[in-house]
N, C-alpha and C positions, 0 to 999 in steps of 0.2 A: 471545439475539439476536432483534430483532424480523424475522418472516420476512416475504418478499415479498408484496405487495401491501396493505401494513398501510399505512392512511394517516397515519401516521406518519412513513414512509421518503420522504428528501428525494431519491433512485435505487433504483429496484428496476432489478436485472438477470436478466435470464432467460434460459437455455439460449443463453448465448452462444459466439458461436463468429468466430475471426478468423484468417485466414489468410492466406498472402504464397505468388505465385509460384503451380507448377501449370500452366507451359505449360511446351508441346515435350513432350506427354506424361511430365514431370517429376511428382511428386508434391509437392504443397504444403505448406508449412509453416505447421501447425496450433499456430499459435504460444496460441491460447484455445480451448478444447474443451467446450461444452455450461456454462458456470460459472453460476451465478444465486447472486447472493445481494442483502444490501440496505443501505445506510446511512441506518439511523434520525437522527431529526435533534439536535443535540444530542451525537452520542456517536463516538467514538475509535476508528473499525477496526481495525485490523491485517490486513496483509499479508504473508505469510511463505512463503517457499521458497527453493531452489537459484538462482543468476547462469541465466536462461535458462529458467525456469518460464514466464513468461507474466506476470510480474508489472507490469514497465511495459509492455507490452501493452496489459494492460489498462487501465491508468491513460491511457493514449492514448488509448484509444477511447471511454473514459468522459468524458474533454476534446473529441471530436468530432475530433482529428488523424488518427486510420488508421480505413477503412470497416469493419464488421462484415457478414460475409456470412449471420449465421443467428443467430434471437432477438431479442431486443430489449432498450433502454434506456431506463427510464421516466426521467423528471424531472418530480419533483412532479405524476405521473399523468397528464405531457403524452410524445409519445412523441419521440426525441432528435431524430431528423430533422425534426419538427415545429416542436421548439424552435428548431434552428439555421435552420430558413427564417425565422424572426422574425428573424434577424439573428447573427452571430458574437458581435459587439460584448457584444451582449444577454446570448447565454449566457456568457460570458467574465466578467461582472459577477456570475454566480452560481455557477461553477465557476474557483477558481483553484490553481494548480499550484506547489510549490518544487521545484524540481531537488536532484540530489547533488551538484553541479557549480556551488559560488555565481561562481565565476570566468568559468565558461562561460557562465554565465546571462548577464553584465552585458555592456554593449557598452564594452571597453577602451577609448575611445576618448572616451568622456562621463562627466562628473564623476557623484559620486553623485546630487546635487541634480536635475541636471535627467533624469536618467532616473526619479525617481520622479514628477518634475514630468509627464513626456510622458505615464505611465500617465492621468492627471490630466485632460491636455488631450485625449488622443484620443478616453477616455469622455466627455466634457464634462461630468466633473464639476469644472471650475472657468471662471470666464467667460474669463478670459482668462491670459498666461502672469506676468502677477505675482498672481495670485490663487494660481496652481498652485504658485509659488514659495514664496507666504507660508505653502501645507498642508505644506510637507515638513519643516519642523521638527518640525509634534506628531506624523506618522508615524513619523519618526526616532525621539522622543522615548518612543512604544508599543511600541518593541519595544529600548527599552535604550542605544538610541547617541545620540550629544552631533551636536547641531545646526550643532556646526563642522564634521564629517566631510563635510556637504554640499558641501563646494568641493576633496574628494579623488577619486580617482583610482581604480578599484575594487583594482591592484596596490599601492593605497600602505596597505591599510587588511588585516587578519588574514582569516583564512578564517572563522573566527565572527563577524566584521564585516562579511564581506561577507555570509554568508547570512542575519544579520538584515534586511541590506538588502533581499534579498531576497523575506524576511518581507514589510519593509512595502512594498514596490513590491505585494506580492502584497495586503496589506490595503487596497491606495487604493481597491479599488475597491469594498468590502466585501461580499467573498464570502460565501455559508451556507453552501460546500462547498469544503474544501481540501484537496489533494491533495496529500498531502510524501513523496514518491518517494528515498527514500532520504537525507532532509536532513543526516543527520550523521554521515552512513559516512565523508566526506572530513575530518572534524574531529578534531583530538585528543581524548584520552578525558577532559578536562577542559572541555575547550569544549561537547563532545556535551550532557554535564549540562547545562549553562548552555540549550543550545536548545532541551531534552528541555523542563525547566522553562517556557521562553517560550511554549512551544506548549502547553502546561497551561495557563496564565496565559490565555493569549487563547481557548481552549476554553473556560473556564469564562466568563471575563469576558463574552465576544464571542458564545456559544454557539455556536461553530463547531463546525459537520460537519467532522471529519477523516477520510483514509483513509490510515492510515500505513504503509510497504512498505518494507518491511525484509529482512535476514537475518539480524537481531541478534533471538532471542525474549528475551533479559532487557529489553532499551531496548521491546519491545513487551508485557511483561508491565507497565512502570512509566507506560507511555503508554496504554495501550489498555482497554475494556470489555468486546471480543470480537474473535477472531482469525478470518482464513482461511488454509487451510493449502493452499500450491499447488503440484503435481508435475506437471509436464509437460502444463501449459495445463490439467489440472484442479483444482479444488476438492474435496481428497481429506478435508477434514474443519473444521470451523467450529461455534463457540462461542463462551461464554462464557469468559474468559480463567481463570479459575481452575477452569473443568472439566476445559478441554484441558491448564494447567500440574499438574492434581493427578491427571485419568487418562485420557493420551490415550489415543485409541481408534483410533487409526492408525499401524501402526509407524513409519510415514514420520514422523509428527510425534514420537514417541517418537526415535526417531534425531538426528531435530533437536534436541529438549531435553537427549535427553545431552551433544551436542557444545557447549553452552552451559560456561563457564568456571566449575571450582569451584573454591575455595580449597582448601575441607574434603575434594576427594577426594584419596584415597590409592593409591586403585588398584583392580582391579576385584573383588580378595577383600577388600574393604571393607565392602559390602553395600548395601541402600539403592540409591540412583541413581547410584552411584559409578563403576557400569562405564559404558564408553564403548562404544556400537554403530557399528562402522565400516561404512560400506555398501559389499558389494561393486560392482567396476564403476563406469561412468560412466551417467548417465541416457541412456536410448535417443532415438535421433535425432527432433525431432519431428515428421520426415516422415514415419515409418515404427511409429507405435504399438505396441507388442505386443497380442497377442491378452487378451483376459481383461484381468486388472488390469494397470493400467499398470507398477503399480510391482513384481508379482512378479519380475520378475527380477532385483531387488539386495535382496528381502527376507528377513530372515532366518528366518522365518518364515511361507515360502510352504508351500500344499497344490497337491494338483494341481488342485483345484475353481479357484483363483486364476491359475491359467494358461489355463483355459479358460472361465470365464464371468465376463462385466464385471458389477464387485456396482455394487448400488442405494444410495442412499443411505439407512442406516438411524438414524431418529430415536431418538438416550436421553432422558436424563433433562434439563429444563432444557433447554432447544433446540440437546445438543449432539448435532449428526451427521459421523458419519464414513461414505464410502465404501469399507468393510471385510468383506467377509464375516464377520468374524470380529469386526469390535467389541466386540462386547458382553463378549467374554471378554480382550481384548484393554485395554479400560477397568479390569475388573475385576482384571486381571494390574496391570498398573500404579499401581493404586492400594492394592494390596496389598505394595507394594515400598517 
């Protein structure tokens, strides 16, 4: 993974941190905790953790919708608030977003047509509203749907039909960074492929920046170049996608990849990656951090060192780092399995 400040990366983040609430002597919810990492341009992040890590969080804050109170967010080596005084508009044309939710997304009430039309006119990128009319067929037509759908209804059209729409509402404006927050957690497991593939298609073609957030690590092994791996608003370990699938170095993300769906297991005297790690407990409030590592308390594999002092992040081999004490032996366990 190309690390921060490489000018390469189309966002570096650093030691971010974003929180909600924190009055009436309440304590806040530290919904992002110190996170940095970077989207090199060209290439397919991954996003991964627990409902309530901080995952779309951060995908907000990195769109300019929720304020960050500590760190900072480059874009293209300009700093975010910088960018967004140049205009919303402006950054909106270089960062755009697909929701989980293509239903929610759409305004029920406008045909497909002219909601891709309006993206069209508001950026003026078309002179006028039969200019913006006559582009939404070959947008239609980039992401797979028939140019008759334009005069339907976002309920009259399937749930992979509407989030190509989606799609291309999101491509009119041609973004270098997109951001797909969960795109096909709502779609059947036959549809998912079909979007998994389109969003391939247009990375490569398009060379679009992705940052894909998920809680599916197979659909982000098949989409992705390097993963982040997020527990309770941190960034407990990140990579290259076939270090962290072949030996992670975090039990948390270890945990994760067991509970990925096997045909081949049998059970847990099967050997190999067969067993399943069940985590004890629920993840701790994130008003209320624990002391030391976050995650010792539902790890199975805690010392007392991990209750008492927060580990650093330590760099392996190939830019993969986990915040572990114990990585290195941890890597080596798992890749010895």
């Amino acid at each position: 993974m190309t690390s921060e400040g490489d000018g390469n990366n189309l966002i570096d983040v650093r030691d971010l941190e974003v929180r909600f609430g924190g009055r009436r002597g309440e304590a806040p919810v530290r919904a992002v905790n110190g996170v940095s990492f970077a989207l090199p341009a060209g290439e397919c992040v991954g996003l991964v953790g627990e409902s309530g890590c901080g995952k779309s969080t951060l995908a907000n804050a990195l769109m300019g919708l929720v304020p960050y109170q500590a760190g900072e967010i480059r874009v293209e080596g300009q700093d975010l608030s910088s960018r967004l005084s140049d205009g919303r508009g402006a950054y909106a044309r270089f960062v755009q977003m697909v929701f989980q939710d293509p239903l929610g997304a759409l305004n029920p009430r406008m045909r497909i047509g002219p909601a891709i039309a309006e993206v069209l006119r508001v950026h003026r990128l078309a002179k006028n509203d039969a200019e913006a009319a006559a582009m939404v067929p070959r947008l239609l037509d980039r992401v797979g749907l028939a140019s008759r759908l334009a005069s339907r209804y976002p309920h009259e059209i399937s749930g992979g039909q509407r989030q190509r729409v989606c799609i291309a509402r999101a491509l009119a404006v041609e973004p270098s960074v997109l951001i797909a927050d969960e795109p096909v957690s709502a779609l059947d497991v036959s549809v998912q492929v079909q979007i998994l593939n389109l969003l391939k298609e247009l990375q490569q073609d398009l060379g679009l920046t992705i940052l894909f957030i998920s809680h599916d690590l197979a659909t982000v092994q098949y989409m992705c170049e390097s993963v982040l791996v997020m527990y309770l608003g941190h960034v407990v370990e990140r990579g290259p996608v076939s270090a962290l699938f072949g030996a992670p170095a975090h039990p948390y993300t270890e945990s994760l990849l067991s509970a990925v769906p096997d045909v081949t297991r049998v059970g847990a005297s099967s050997g190999g990656r067969a067993s399943r790690i069940v985590l004890k407990g629920e993840p701790p409030s994130p008003r209320e951090h624990p002391p030391g590592c976050t995650f010792h308390p539902r790890c199975p594999r805690a010392q007392p060192q991990c209750a008492r002092d927060v580990p650093v992040e330590m760099v392996l081999a190939d830019s993969h780092c986990s915040q572990c004490h114990f990585a290195e032996q941890a890597a080596a366990w798992a890749a010895s399995r």
